[in-house]
C-alpha positions in Angstrom: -1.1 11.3 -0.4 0.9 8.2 -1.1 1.0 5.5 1.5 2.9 2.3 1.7 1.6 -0.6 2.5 3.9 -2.9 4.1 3.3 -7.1 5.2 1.3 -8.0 2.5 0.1 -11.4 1.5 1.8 -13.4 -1.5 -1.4 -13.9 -2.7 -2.6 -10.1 -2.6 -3.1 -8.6 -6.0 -3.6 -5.2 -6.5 -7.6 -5.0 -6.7 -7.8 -6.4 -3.5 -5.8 -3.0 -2.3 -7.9 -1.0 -4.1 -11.4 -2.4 -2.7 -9.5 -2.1 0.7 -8.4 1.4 0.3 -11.6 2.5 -1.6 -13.7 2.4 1.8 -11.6 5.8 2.8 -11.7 7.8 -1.0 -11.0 7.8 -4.5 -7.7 5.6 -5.1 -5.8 7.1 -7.6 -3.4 4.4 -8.0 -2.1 1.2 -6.3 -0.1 -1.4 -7.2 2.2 -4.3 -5.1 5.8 -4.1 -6.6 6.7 -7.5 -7.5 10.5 -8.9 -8.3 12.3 -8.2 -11.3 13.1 -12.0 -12.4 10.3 -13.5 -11.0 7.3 -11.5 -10.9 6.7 -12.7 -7.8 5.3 -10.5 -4.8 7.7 -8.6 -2.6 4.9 -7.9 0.3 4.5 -4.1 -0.1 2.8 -1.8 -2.2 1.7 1.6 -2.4 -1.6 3.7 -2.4 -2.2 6.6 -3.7 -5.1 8.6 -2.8 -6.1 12.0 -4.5 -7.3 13.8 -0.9 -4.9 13.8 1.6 -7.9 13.4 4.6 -8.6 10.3 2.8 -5.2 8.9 2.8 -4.6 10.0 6.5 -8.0 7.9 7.8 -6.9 5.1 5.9 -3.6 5.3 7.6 -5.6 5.6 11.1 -8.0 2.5 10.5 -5.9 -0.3 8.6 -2.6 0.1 10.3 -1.5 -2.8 12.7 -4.7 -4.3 11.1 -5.4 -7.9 9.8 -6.0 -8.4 5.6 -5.4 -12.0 4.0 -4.4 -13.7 7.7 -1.4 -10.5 7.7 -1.1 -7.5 9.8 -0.8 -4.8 7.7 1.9 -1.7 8.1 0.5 1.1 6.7 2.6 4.6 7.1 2.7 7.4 4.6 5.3 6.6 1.7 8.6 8.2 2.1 10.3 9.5 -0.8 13.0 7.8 -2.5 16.2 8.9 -1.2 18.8 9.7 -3.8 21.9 7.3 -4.1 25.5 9.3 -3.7 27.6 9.1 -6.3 
């Protein structure tokens, strides 16, 4: 299951998602997407969790919940939505 993460700190860095994340099952990836120029944060990342129970409690316990002085949106990911040409 993938699940975005949404009002992150600047300061978050993608361990810290994976300790937070780890409590509910085996992360199989995370990572905050960051600005092209800048490399700076955007405030969201994804999680992505290789049971699907796992990824569901995690959604249950940490959304609307504080991390880093932030409360945290976390929803399952939605897919990217094709552009029209």
């Amino acid at each position: 299951m993938n699940i975005y993460v949404g009002n992150l700190s600047w300061k978050a860095k993608k361990s810290d998602l994976e300790n937070l994340f780890a409590h509910f099952g085996t992360v199989s990836r995370a990572f905050i997407v960051r600005d092209k120029k800048t490399k700076r944060s955007r405030g969201f990342g994804f999680v992505e969790f290789e049971d699907d129970a796992a990824g569901q409690a995690a959604i249950d316990h940490l959304h609307n919940t504080l991390f880093m002085d932030r409360a945290l949106v976390v929803n399952e990911a939605k897919p990217k939505e094709e552009s029209e040409s």
